[in-house]
C-alpha positions as CSV (number, residue, x, y, z in Angstrom):
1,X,-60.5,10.3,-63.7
2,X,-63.7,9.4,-61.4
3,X,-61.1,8.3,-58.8
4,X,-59.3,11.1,-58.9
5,X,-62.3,13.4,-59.0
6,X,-63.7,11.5,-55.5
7,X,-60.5,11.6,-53.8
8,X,-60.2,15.4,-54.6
9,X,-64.0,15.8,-52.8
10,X,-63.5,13.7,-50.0
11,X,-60.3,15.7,-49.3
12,X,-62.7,19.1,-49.6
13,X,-65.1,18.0,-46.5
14,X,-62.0,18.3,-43.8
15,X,-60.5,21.5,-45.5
16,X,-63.3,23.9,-44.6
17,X,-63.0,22.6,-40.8
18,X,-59.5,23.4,-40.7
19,X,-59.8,26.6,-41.9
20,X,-62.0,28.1,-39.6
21,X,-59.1,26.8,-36.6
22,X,-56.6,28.7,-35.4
23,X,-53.1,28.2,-37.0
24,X,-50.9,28.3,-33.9
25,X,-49.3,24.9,-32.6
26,X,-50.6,23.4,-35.8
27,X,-48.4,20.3,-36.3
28,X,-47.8,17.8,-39.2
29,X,-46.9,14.1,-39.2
30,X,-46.1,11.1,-41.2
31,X,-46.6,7.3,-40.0
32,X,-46.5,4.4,-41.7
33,X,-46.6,0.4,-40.4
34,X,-48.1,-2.6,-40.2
35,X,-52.2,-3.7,-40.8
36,X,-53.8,-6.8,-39.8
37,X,-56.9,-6.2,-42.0
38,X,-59.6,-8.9,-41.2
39,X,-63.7,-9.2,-42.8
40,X,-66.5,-9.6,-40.0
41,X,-68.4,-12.3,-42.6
42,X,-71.6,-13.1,-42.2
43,X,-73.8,-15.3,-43.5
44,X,-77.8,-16.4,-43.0
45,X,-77.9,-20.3,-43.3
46,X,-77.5,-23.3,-40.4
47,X,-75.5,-24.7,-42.9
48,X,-73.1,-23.1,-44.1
49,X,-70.0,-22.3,-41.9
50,X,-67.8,-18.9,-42.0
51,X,-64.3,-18.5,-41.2
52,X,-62.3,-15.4,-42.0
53,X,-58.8,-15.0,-40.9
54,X,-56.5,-11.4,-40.8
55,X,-53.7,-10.8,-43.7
56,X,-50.7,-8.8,-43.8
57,X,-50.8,-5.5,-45.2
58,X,-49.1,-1.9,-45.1
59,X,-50.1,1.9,-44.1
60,X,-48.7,5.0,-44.3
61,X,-50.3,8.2,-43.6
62,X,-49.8,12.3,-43.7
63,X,-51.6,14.5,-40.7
64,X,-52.3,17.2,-39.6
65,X,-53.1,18.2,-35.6
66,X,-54.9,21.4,-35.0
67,X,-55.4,21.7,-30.8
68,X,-58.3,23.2,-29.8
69,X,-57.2,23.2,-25.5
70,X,-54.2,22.5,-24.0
71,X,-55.5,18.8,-23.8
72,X,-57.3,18.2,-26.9
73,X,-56.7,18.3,-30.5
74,X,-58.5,17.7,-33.7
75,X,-56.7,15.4,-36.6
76,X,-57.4,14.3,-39.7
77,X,-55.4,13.6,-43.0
78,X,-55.1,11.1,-45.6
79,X,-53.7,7.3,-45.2
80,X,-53.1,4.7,-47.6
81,X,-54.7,1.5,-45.9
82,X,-53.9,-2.0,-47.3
83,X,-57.1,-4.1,-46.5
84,X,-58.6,-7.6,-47.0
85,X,-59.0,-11.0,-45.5
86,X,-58.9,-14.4,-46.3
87,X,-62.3,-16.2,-46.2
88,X,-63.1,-20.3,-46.0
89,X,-66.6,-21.7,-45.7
90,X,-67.6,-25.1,-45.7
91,X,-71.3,-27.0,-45.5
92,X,-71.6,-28.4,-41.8
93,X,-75.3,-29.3,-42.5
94,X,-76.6,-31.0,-45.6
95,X,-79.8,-30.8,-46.6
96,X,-82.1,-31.0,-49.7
97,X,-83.8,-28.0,-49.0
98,X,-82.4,-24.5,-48.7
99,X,-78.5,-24.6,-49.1
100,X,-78.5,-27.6,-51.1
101,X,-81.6,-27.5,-53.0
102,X,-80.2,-24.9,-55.0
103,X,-82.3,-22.2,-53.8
104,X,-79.7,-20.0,-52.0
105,X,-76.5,-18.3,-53.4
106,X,-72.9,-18.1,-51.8
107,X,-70.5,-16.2,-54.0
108,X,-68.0,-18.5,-55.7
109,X,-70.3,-21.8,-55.2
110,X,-70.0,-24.4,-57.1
111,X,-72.6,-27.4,-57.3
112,X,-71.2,-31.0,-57.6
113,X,-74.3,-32.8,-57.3
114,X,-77.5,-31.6,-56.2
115,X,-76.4,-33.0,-52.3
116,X,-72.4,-31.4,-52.4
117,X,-71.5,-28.1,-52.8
118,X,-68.4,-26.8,-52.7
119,X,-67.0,-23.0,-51.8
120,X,-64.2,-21.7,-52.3
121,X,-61.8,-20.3,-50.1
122,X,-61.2,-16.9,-51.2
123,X,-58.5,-14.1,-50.3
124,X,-58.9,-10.3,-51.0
125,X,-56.0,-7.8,-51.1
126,X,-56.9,-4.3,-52.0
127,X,-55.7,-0.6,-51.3
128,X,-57.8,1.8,-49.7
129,X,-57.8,5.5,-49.5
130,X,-58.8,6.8,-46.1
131,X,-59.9,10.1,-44.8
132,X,-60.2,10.3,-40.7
133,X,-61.7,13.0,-38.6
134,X,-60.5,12.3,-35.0
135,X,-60.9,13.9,-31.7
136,X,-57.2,13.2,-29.8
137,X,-56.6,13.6,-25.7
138,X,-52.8,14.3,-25.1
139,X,-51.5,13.4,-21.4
140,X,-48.1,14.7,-20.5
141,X,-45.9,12.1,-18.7
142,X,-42.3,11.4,-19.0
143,X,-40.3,13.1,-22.3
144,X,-43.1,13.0,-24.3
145,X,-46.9,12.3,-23.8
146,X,-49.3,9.7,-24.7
147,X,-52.1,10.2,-27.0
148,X,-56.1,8.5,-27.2
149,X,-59.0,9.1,-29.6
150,X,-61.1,8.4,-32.3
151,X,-63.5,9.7,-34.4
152,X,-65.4,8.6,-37.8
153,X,-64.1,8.0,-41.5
154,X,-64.8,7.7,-44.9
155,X,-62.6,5.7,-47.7
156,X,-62.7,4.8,-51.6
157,X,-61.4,1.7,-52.4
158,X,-58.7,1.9,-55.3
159,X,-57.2,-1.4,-56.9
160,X,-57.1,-5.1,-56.0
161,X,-56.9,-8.8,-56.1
162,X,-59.2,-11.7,-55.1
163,X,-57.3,-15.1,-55.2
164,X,-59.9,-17.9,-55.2
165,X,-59.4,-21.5,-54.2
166,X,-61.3,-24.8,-54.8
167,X,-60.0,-27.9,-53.2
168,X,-59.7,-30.4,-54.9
169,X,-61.1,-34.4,-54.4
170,X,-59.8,-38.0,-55.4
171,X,-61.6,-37.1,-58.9
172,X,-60.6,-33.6,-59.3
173,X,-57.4,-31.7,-59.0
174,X,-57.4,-27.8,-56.8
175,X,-58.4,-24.9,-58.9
176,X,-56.6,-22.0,-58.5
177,X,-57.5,-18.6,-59.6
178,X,-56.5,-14.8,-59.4
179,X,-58.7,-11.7,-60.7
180,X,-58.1,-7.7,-60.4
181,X,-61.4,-6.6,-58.1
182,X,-64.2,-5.4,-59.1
183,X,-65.3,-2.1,-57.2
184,X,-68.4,-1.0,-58.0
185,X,-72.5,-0.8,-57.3
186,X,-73.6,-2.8,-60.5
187,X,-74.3,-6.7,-60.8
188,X,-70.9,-8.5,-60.8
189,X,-68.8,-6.1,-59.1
190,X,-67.3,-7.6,-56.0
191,X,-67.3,-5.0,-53.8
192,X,-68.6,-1.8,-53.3
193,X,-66.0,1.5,-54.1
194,X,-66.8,2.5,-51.1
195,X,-66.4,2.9,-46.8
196,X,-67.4,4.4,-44.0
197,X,-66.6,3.5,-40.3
198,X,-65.4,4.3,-36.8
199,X,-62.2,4.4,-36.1
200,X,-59.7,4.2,-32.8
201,X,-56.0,5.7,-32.1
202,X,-53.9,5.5,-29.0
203,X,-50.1,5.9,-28.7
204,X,-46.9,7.8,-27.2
205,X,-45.1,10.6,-29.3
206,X,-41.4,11.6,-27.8
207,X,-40.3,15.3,-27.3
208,X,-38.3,15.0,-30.4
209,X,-41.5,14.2,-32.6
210,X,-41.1,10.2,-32.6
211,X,-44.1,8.9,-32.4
212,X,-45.6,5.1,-31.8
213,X,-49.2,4.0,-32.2
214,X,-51.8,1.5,-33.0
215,X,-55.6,1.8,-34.1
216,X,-58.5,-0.1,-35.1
217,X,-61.4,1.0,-38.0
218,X,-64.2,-0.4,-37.3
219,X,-66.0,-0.7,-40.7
220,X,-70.0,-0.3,-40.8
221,X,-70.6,-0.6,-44.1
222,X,-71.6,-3.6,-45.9
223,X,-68.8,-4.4,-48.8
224,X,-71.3,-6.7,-51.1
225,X,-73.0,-5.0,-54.0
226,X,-75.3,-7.8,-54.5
227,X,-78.3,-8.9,-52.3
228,X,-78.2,-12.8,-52.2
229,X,-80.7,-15.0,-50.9
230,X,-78.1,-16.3,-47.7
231,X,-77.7,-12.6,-47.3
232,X,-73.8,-12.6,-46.6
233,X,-72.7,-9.2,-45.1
234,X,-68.9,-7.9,-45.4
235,X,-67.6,-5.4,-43.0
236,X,-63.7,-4.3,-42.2
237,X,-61.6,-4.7,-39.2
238,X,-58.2,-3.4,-39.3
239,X,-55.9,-3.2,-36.7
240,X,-53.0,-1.2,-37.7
241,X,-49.3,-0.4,-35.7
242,X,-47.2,2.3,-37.3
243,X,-43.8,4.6,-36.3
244,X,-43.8,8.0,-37.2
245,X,-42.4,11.4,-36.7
246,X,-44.3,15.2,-35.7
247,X,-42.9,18.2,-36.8
């Protein structure tokens, strides 16, 4: 019920602006295609290395264009974003003091020995509810016309997965493990319920209402609900293609 009650406000902020526009020339769309959704991850220690890498996921969204000149147009809607990344992290540096001495955190570590640590290489998979408020330049050119803009945007996160692995040694055998996310602001959630960003569109839409694109969000939010002491920041990147049609 709190989901649904957050969707249905986020949803209110864009209604009021559209209302006030006029309704000629108002079109509608659908799209849906392909995300590379990747984490900027971040972390403050010498000794500790990051590496996140981009996974397969979907999107589909419904939107509505409103021009506002014979060039420009305002659009906004709701899309279904799949998002995530797959994070490794390894110790390039040891040292008794700071990382090793105990005295920072990483989430997931595990201490071997009091010299060894070992991370594990995690992968997140979620859904995300988007809302975008973009400013859109059309240029006329061929049997159609090409499309750029971009404009800011708020999501709630909905359901999802973090898969977590821990390689294994000559004494010890990989540990594999799978867990529905935790989306919240309180002490053990994983990630925070919610997004905010900036977020780019560019693409070609045929006279008949076919319409090709790509975009990038740009996430400025930081994802971690807990303030550790190697202060690791999560931020979305998604780069998304899609096919769609404009009636």
């Amino acid at each position: 019920m709190k989901k649904i009650v957050i969707l249905l406000l986020i949803s209110g902020i864009t209604s009021p602006i559209f209302a006030q526009l006029p309704s000629s020339n108002i079109s509608f769309g659908l799209k849906g295609g392909l995300n590379l959704s990747n984490y900027d991850y971040s972390v403050e220690s010498k000794s500790v290395e990051t590496k996140a890498s981009a996974v397969k996921s979907f999107n589909f969204s419904g939107y509505v264009n409103v021009p506002v000149s014979p060039f420009l147009s305002i659009q906004s809607g709701v899309t279904v974003q799949g998002k995530g990344s797959k994070v490794q992290a390894k110790q390039s540096k040891p040292s008794l003091s700071g990382d090793i001495a105990g005295n920072n955190k990483f989430p997931g570590e595990v201490v071997i020995d009091t010299k060894v640590k070992v991370y594990p290489t995690f992968e997140d998979n979620y859904i995300s509810v988007e809302i975008p408020l973009n400013l859109v330049a059309n240029l006329k050119m061929g049997r159609g016309h090409f499309f750029v803009g971009g404009g800011p945007y708020i999501a709630y996160h909905l359901t999802g997965t973090r898969a977590e692995t821990i390689e294994g040694s000559a004494a010890s055998k990989e540990i594999n493990t799978k867990n529905d996310l935790k989306f919240g602001r309180k002490k053990g959630d994983n990630l925070q319920p919610m997004d905010y960003g900036i977020n780019a569109l560019a693409g070609y839409q045929l006279s008949s209402g076919v319409t090709f694109g790509f975009g990038y969000g740009l996430g400025l939010a930081d994802l971690l609900t807990e303030s550790k002491e190697l202060n690791p920041e999560i931020k979305n990147r998604v780069l998304s293609f899609s096919v769609g049609y404009a009636f």
